[in-house]
N, C-alpha and C positions, 0 to 999 in steps of 0.2 A: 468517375472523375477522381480530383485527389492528386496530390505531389505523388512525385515515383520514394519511394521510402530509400533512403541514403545507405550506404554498406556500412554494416559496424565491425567492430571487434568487439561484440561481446558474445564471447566464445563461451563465456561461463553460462549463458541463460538458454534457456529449454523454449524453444518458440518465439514467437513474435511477443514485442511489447504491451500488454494490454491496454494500459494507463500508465503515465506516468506526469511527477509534479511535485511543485514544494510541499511538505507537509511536516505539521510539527511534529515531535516526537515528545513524549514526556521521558526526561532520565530518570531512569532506576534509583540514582543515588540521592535526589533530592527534588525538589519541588518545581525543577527548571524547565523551559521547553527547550527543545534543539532544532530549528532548523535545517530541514535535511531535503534533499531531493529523490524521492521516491520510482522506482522502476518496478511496476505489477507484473511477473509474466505467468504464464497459465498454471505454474509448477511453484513460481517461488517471488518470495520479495523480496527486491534488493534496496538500499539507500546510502546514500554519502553526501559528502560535504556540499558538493555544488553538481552543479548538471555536466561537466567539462569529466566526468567521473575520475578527476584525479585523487591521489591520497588511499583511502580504506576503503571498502564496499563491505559493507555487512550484509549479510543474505541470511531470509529467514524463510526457511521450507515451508509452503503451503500443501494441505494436504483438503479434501472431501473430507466433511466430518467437524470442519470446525464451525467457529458461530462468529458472526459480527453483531455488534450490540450499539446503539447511542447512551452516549453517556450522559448524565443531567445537563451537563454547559452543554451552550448553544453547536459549536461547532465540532464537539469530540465524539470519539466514536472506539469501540478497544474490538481489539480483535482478539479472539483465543485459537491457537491452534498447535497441536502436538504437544500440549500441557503448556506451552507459554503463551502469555498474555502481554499486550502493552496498546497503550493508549496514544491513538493520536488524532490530533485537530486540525482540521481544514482552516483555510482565510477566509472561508464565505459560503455561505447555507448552500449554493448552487455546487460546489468544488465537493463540499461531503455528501451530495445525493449523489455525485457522478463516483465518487471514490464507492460508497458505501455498494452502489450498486455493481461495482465491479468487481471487489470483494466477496459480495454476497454470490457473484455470478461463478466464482472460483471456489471457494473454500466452504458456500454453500451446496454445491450440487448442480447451479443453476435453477435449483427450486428456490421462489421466491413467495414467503410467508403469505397467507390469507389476512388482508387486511396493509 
């Protein structure tokens, strides 16, 4: 069952969407978070300002080989892969299980730790 999935133009992305959703970002340059809306797909992650994906789209290469970590706060979580790192937080303990886990299921291997 299931809605028929709509036609995109996103011509840039390697496969189907995996996950996608708001999710904060923390900036490089200071202390702030950013609001952003997230696009997981099996090769790479992309984000921007609102879901309408107008404006910029940033894309960050995922690759096998990297690690997803929890951070001390409750809803954060940093990902490392291809020598960069960045931090970001979910709205709600249920949103960073489902992100962490989709993460993990790309940029880990699809092996998921003991324990």
């Amino acid at each position: 069952g299931g809605r028929a999935a709509a036609p995109t133009d996103h011509s840039f992305a390697n496969g189907e969407v995996v996950k996608s959703g708001w999710l904060y970002k923390k900036a490089a340059t200071s202390w702030g978070w950013r609001k952003r809306w997230f696009l997981l797909y099996p090769t790479s992650l992309h984000y921007c300002a609102s879901p309408d994906l107008k404006g910029i789209m940033k894309t960050v290469p995922l690759s096998e080989g990297g690690t997803v970590e929890t951070v001390s706060s409750e809803f954060e979580f940093r990902i490392h892969c291809q020598g960069k790192s960045f931090i970001l937080k979910a709205g709600t303990a249920g949103e960073k299980a489902e992100w962490l886990f989709a993460f993990q299921m790309i940029i880990g291997g699809g092996q998921q730790g003991s324990g």
